[in-house]
Each structure stands twice: as structure tokens, then as C-alpha cells.
C-alpha positions in Angstrom: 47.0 46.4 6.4 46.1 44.3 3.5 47.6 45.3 0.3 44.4 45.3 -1.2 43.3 48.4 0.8 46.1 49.9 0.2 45.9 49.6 -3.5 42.6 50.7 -3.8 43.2 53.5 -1.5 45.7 54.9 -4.5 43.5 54.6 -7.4 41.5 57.5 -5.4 44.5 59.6 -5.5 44.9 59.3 -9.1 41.8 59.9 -9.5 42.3 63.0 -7.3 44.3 64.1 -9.6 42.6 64.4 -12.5 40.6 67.4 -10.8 41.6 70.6 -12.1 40.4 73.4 -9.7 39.6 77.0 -10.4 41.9 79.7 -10.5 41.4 82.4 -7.8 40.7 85.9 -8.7 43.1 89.1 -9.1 41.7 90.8 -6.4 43.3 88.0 -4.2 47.0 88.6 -4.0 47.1 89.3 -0.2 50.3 91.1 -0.3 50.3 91.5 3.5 49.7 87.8 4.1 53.5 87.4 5.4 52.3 89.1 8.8 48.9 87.2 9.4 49.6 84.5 12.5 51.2 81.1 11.7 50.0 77.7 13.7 53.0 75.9 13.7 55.3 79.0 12.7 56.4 81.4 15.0 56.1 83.9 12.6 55.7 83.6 8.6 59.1 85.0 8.6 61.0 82.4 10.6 61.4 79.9 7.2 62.5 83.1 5.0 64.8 81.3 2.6 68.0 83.5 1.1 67.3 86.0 -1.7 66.8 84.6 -5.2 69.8 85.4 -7.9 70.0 88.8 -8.9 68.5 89.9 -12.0 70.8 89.9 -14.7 73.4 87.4 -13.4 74.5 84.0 -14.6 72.8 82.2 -12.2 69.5 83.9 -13.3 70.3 83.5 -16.5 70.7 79.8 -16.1 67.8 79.5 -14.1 65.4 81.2 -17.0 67.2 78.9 -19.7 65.8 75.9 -18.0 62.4 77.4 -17.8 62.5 77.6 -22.2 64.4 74.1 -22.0 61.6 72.6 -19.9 59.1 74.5 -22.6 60.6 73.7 -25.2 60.8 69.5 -24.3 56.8 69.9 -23.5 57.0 67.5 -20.9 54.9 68.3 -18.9 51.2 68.2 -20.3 48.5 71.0 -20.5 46.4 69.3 -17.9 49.1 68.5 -15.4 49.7 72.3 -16.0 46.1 72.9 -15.1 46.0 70.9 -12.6 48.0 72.8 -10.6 47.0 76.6 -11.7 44.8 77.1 -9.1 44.7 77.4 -5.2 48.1 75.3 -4.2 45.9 73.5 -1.2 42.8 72.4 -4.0 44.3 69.2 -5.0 46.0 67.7 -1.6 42.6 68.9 -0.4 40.9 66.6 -2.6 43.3 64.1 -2.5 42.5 63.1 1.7 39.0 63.7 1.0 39.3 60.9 -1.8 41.4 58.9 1.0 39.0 59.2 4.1 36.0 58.3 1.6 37.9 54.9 0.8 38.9 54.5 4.3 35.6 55.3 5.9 33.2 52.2 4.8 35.9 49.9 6.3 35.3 51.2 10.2 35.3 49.2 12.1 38.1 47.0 11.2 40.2 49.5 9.4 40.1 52.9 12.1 41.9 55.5 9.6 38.7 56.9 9.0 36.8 57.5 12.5 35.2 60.7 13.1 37.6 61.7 15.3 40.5 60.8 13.2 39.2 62.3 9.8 38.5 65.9 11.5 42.8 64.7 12.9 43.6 64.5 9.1 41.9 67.2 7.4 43.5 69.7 10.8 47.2 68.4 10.1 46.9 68.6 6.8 45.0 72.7 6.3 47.4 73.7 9.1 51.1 72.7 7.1 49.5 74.0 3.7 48.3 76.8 5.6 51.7 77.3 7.5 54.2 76.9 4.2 52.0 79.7 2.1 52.5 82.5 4.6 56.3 81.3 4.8 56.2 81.7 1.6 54.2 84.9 1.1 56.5 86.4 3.7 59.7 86.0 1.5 57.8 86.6 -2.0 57.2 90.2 -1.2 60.3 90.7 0.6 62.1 89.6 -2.3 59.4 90.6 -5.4 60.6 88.5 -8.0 58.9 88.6 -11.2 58.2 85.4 -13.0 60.3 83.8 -16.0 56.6 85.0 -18.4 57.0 88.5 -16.9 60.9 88.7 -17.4 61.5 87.2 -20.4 59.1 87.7 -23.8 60.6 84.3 -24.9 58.6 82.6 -21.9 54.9 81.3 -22.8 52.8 82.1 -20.0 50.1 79.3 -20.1 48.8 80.9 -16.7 47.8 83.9 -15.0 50.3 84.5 -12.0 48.4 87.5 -11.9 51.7 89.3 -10.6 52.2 87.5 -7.7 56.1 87.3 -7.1 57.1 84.1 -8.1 59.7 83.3 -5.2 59.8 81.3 -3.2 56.9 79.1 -5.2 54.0 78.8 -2.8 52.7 75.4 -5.1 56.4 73.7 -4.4 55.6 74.7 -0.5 52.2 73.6 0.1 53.3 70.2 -1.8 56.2 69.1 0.1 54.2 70.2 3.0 51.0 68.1 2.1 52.5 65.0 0.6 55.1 64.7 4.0 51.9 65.2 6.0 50.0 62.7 4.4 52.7 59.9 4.2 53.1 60.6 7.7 49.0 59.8 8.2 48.5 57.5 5.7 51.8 55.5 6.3 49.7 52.2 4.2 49.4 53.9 1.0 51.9 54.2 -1.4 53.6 57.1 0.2 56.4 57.6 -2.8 53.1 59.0 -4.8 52.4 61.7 -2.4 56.3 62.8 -3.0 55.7 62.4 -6.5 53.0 64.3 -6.8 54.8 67.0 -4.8 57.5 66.8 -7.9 55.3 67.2 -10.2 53.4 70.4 -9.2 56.7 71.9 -8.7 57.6 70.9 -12.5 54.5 72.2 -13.8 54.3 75.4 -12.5 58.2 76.0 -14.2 56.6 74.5 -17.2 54.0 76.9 -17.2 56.7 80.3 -17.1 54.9 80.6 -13.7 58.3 79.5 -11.1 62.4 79.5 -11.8 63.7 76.1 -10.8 65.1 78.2 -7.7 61.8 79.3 -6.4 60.3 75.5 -6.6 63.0 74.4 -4.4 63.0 77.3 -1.8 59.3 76.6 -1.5 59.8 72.9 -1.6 62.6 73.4 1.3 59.9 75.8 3.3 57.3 72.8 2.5 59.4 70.3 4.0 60.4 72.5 7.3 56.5 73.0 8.0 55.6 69.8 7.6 58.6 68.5 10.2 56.6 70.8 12.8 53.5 69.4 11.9 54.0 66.2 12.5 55.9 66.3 15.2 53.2 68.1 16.9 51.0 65.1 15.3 53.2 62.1 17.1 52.9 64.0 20.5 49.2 65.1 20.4 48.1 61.7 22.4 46.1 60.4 19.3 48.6 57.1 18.7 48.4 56.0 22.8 46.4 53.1 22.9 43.2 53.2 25.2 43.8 49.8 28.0 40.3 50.7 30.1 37.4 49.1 30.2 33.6 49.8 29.9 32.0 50.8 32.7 28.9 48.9 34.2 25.5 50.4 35.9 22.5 51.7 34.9 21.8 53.9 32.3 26.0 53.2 31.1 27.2 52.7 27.1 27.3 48.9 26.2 28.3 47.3 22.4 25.2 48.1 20.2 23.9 46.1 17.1 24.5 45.2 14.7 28.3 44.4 14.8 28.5 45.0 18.9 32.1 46.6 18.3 33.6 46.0 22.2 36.2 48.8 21.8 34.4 52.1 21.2 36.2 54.5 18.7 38.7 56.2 19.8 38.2 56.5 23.7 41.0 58.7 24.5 40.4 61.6 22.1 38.9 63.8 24.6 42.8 64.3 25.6 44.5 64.9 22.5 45.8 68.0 22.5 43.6 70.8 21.2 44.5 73.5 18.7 42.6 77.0 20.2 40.7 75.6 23.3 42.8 74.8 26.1 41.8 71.2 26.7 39.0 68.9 25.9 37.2 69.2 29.1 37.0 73.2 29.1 33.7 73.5 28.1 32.7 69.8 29.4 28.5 70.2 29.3 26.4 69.4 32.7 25.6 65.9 33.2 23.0 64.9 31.0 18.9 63.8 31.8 19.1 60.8 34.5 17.2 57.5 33.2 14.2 57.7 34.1 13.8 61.0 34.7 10.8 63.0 32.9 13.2 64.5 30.7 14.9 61.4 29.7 11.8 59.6 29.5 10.0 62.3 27.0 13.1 61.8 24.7 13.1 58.2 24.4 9.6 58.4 23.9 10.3 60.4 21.3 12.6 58.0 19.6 10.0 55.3 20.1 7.5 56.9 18.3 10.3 57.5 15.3 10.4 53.7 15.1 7.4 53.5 13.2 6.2 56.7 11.9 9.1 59.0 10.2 8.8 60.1 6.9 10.8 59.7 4.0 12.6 63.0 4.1 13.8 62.3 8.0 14.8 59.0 6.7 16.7 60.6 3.8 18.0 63.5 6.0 19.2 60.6 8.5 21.1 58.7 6.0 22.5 62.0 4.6 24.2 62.9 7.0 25.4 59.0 7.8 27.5 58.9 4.4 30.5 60.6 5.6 32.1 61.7 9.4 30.5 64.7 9.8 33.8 66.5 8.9 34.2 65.2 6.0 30.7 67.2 4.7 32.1 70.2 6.0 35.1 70.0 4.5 33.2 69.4 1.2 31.0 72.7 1.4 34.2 74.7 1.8 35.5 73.2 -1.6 32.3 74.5 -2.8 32.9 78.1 -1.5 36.4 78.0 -2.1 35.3 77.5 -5.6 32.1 79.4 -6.1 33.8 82.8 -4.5 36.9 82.2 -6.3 39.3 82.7 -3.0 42.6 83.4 -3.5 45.5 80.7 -2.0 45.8 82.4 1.0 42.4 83.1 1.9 41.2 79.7 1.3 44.0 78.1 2.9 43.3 80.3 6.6 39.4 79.3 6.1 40.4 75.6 5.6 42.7 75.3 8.7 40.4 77.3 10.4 37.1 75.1 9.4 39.1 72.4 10.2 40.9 73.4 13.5 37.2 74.0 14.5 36.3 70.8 13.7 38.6 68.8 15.2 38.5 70.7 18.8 35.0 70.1 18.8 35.6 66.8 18.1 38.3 66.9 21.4 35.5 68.9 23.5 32.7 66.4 22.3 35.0 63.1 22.9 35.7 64.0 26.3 32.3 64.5 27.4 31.4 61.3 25.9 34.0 59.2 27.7 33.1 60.8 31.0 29.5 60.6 31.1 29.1 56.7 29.2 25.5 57.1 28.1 23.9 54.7 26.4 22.7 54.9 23.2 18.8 54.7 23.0 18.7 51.1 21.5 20.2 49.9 24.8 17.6 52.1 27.0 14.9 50.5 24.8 15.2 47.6 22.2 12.1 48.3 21.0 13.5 51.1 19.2 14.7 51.3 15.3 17.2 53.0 14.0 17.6 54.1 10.3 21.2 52.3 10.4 23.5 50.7 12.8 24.2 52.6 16.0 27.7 54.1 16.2 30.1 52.6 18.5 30.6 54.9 21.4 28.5 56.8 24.1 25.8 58.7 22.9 26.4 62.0 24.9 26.6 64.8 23.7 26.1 64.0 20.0 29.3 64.3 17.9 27.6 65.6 14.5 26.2 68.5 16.3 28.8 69.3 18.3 31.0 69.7 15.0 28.1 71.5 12.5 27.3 74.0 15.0 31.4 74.7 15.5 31.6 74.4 11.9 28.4 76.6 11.4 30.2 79.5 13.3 33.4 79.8 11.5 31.4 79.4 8.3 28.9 82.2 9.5 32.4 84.3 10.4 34.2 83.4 7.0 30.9 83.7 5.1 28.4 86.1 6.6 26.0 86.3 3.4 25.6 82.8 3.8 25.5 82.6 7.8 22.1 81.5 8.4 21.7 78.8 5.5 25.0 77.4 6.9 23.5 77.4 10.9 20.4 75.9 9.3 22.8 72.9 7.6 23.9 72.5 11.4 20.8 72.3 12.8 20.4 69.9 10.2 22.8 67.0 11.1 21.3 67.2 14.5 18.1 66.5 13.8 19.3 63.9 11.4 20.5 62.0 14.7 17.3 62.1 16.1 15.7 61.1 12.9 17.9 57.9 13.1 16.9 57.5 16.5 20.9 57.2 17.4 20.3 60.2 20.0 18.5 61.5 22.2 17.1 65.1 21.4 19.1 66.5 24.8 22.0 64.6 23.2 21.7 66.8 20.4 21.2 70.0 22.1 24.1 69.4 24.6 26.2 69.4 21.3 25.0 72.4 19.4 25.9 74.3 23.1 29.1 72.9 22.8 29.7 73.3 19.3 29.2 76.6 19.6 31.5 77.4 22.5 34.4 75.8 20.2 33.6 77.5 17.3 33.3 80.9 18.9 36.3 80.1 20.3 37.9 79.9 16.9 36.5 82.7 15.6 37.8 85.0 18.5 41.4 83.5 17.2 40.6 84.2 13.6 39.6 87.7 14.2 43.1 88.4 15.7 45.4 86.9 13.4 45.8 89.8 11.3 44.0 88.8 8.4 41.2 90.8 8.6 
């Protein structure tokens, strides 16, 4: 990869970093969060590290001095101390958002960023955050430690740990985990700034008389275990195998579209990359789509003709809305917003993040295989006549990967959110008719997807209801 892209790519993290995210309530401490069910894990309680020093020995003792020494230098800044005070997922969160952004206006050339591969990313990444906090919840109330601020009056707390125990430290966990995961991703970028980023949440939250120098590494340690699972799950989920096939010919079959005519669609194999809750890509494969030529298929392209030269400027905007980003990404960017908004603790918003994006990315499986086994063409190869808003993706059209992924999406957010269910179905229902809008897909292309979409994300949320967080 050019160095170029590289470099730019890590200007977005440090801008990512500049983000300080809010602090979740009281309320949230999720005591019982040690027994909810693990991805990667077998059980939370499989990484439990040792026992912390015993209160009132030297090693405790020594361990608290360095807390006041690391105070007392003032070495760490009050915004780095801010930065990470809140949810121990909120800034690795933001910081492969910031990434898939830079990397998604290069596709084609650069394929980092496909839509496939983004919902990949944001999966790997929720799942070892995920993973490392209940590991880490699972030892902090076995052990109950109290932080350096609530043992020691000499301690400055500059943050509410809001009596959470302090060991093993679940910021030093979900670091290691995320910047390991990300260097493993993102092996271009500047991968020693992940790790020091990792080094410095750990030192700010023992700046901040939140974490003993012993609970930053015990997490850091449990960090570094989950991410090893993680990605070796990653290098053995089929997403690295290179397609060899070839297009298929014949009627009615996917061929290169304007205006680039990429020959190699994106990412053909995905529909076999191993799932995360469904059993395989092809388990809820839809029926075979309208025939061309048929009266079905010919009321939809007519449909799309007539879209040529009469939408209106809010289809156009809803079309190009919906363009900016994979349709992940967006998703991914209205949980930030809830996470935020309903002030979720670390635990909470870590489960509805891996779960959002587990969802996401099985639909994405489920949607790819039923692409690359049906080939349809897009509409500007059934009819040239037709205009599209912007350049037609490159890969069948079949069922229609943004609605495949809002309406999983829109389940587990009607699930995680249920005051907000039917505005977030509405925002599914959305993207799909943002497709048709752009004339990219057919309407039955569309409606093939929500089907499907749903089937995954009810899926998920039959798994989320039985992982003992409820």
C-alpha cells in the first residue's frame, strides 16, 4: 500500500483521539456481568487472572505509592484523563470508524473498506472488547478491590469509578484487546500507535486514582488473551482466500457496470465466511428472484425507468444518504449516538455493539451468498436507458445488501431499544428505498433483503435474549 494512505489513515486516529466520550451512569455497574455468555470465551471466567495484593501488604503499598508518584509527576494530561473516563470500547470504537471512513472512498483499488469487510471489522473488533470486559468483570467482583481514590485519602480522584472494583482494569483490557485487533486488520497503518494508545489508557486511568499499576496489567494480560482468540478465529473465517472464478454468462447474469466496469466484484466469497449466530451463509438463502422478462421483473424495471427522469430531490438526497458510508458503518454510528444519549454503562454498550455488529455482519454473510449464487444484474445492464444517482456497485444486485443489513440491524436495535423500535425499522426501510431511489435495485431486490435481514437479526436476538444479560 502506498505510504501515503497509510499516513493519512493515522492522522484519523489522532484525530480519534481527541474525542472524549461520556461517562456512563451509576445505575450501570452490572455486577453480575461475569456470568453473561462470552463469544470467543468459554466462560467470562476462563481468563480470571490471580488475586490482587492483599490490602495492607508491601506490595499494595508499593503499588498505591506509584499511583501518588504518577500524580504527583502530572504526566499524564487532564484530557488524556478524559479521554479515557468513559465506556472503555468509545474510543477504539471511534477510532475504526475514523479508519473505514478514510479507507472507504479508495474502493475499488484499496478493498479494506468494502461493505462486507467494514461490518468484518467493526464484528472483530465489538466481539474482543466485548469478550475482555466480562473477563474482566468476572474477576473484579470476585476479587472487589477498591480503587487507589477509595483506599487512600492522599489519592485525587479526577473520576467517578462510581465503585466499581478496580481489578483487574476493564480500560487496560478492552485496549490491548482492540489495538491487537486492529493491527491485526489494519496491518498498513502504523500499528505501534494502536499499542501505544493501549499504553496510554492504561496510564491514565492510574493517573486518575481510578487503577493500581497491577490491575492495568492484569487487564492488559486478559486484553491480550482475547484478542489471540479473536484473531485467530479472524485468519480462519475464509475472508483472506482469494476468489479464482469467473463471471458467469447468459441472460439476465451480473456483468462490470459503469462507470469504472470493476471486473472482480467485491468480495465474491463472503457468502462462506464463517458466520457468528447463523449456521452458514446459505441458511436462510431467499427463492430465486423475478425471471427477466417476467411481469414482475418487467413492472420493476419499469419502475426504475421512470426514476431516471422524474425523482425528486429528497429521493435523490435519501439516495446519496445512504451512499456515504457501507451501510454498517451508519449503523454503527447510531449506536454511538445511543450509547451516548442513554448514558450505557461499559458493559451494556459493549454487548449492544458486538451484538449490532455480529448482526450486521451475518447479514452481510447471508446477503453475499445469495448474491453469488443467483448473479443478477444490476438494472443498468437490463436497461441502459436507466440513470442512476451514482455509480452502480460492483457486484450482483440480488438481494440488496443495504436492506438486508438495516432490517438485521433494525431488529436488534428494536430488541436493545424498544422505545425507539419503530423509528429505527422506519430508518431500515429507509436505506431500501434509498436503493431504488438510485435505481441500483430492483424493488423485489429490496424486499428479498428486508426478508432476509430479518431472519438474521431475529436470529440474533433469540441469542441475545439467552445470554444472561437480561
Amino acid at each position: 500500500m502506498p505510504r501515503r494512505i497509510a499516513s493519512v489513515a493515522c492522522v484519523a486516529l489522532f484525530v480519534a483521539c481527541t474525542e472524549t466520550p461520556t461517562a456512563p451512569s451509576a445505575a450501570d455497574a452490572e455486577a453480575g456481568a461475569g456470568a453473561w455468555r462470552p463469544w470467543v470465551l468459554a466462560s467470562a471466567s476462563e481468563l480470571r487472572p490471580p488475586a490482587p495484593a492483599p490490602a495492607g501488604s508491601a506490595e499494595a503499598a508499593s503499588e498505591l505509592d506509584a499511583v501518588m508518584r504518577a500524580q504527583a509527576a502530572g504526566g499524564v494530561s487532564a484530557a488524556t484523563i478524559a479521554r479515557w473516563s468513559g465506556s472503555p470500547s468509545a474510543v477504539w470504537d471511534s477510532t475504526a470508524l475514523r479508519l473505514l471512513d478514510f479507507y472507504f472512498p479508495l474502493l475499488p483499488e484499496v478493498r479494506l473498506a468494502t461493505p462486507a469487510r467494514a461490518a468484518r471489522v467493526m464484528a472483530l473488533l465489538h466481539v474482543a472488547v466485548y469478550d475482555a470486559l466480562l473477563a474482566t468483570w468476572d474477576a473484579k467482583y470476585t476479587y472487589r478491590r477498591t480503587s487507589p481514590a477509595g483506599t487512600d485519602p492522599r489519592v485525587r480522584a479526577l473520576i467517578d469509578v462510581q465503585g466499581v472494583p478496580s481489578y483487574p482494569s476493564e480500560h487496560a483490557a478492552a485496549a490491548e484487546a482492540a489495538a491487537a485487533v486492529l493491527a491485526d486488520l489494519f496491518p498498513a497503518e502504523d500499528t505501534l500507535l494502536f499499542h501505544a494508545m493501549a499504553r496510554e489508557a492504561g496510564e491514565a486511568r492510574i493517573a486518575a486514582g481510578a487503577a493500581y499499576p497491577g490491575d492495568v496489567s492484569a487487564g492488559a494480560a486478559i486484553g491480550r488473551a482475547v484478542a489471540a482468540r479473536v484473531i485467530a478465529r479472524a485468519h480462519a473465517d475464509g475472508a483472506m482466500q482469494p476468489w479464482t472464478g469467473a463471471v458467469p454468462t447468459g441472460l439476465g447474469l451480473w456483468q462490470p457496470t459503469p462507470n469504472k466496469y470493476v471486473r472482480v466484484p467485491f468480495d465474491a466469497l463472503a457468502g462462506s465466511w464463517r458466520t457468528w449466530v447463523i449456521v452458514s451463509g446459505d441458511a436462510y438463502r431467499p427463492p430465486p428472484p423475478p425471471a427477466p422478462g417476467s411481469p414482475l421483473f418487467q413492472r420493476d424495471l419499469a419502475e426504475l425507468r421512470s426514476l431516471s427522469t422524474s425523482r425528486t430531490v429528497a429521493q435523490i438526497n435519501l439516495a446519496r444518504y445512504w451512499a456515504t458510508d457501507a451501510p454498517s458503518v451508519i449503523w454503527e454510528k447510531y449506536l454511538q449516538s445511543e450509547i451516548v444519549a442513554r448514558r450505557m454503562g461499559p458493559v451494556r454498550a459493549a454487548r449492544a455493539q458486538a451484538l449490532a455488529s455480529v448482526a450486521m455482519y451475518d447479514a452481510f454473510v447471508a446477503c453475499w451468498d445469495a448474491k453469488f449464487y443467483y448473479w443478477v444484474a444490476r438494472p443498468v445492464t437490463a436497461d441502459t436507458i436507466i440513470r442512476t444517482v451514482f455509480p452502480t456497485p460492483p457486484f450482483p444486485s440480488y438481494p440488496s445488501g443495504h436492506s438486508t443489513i438495516s432490517s438485521a440491524a433494525g431488529e436488534v436495535f428494536a430488541e436493545l431499544f424498544p422505545d425507539s423500535a419503530a423509528a429505527y425499522r422506519q430508518r431500515g426501510v429507509d436505506a431500501s428505498l434509498s436503493r431504488v431511489y438510485a435505481a441500483v435495485h430492483y424493488r423485489f431486490d429490496v424486499d428479498a433483503g428486508d426478508s432476509l435481514g430479518v431472519r438474521v437479526g431475529q436470529a440474533v436476538v433469540a441469542h441475545a435474549r439467552a445470554d444472561g444479560a437480561r
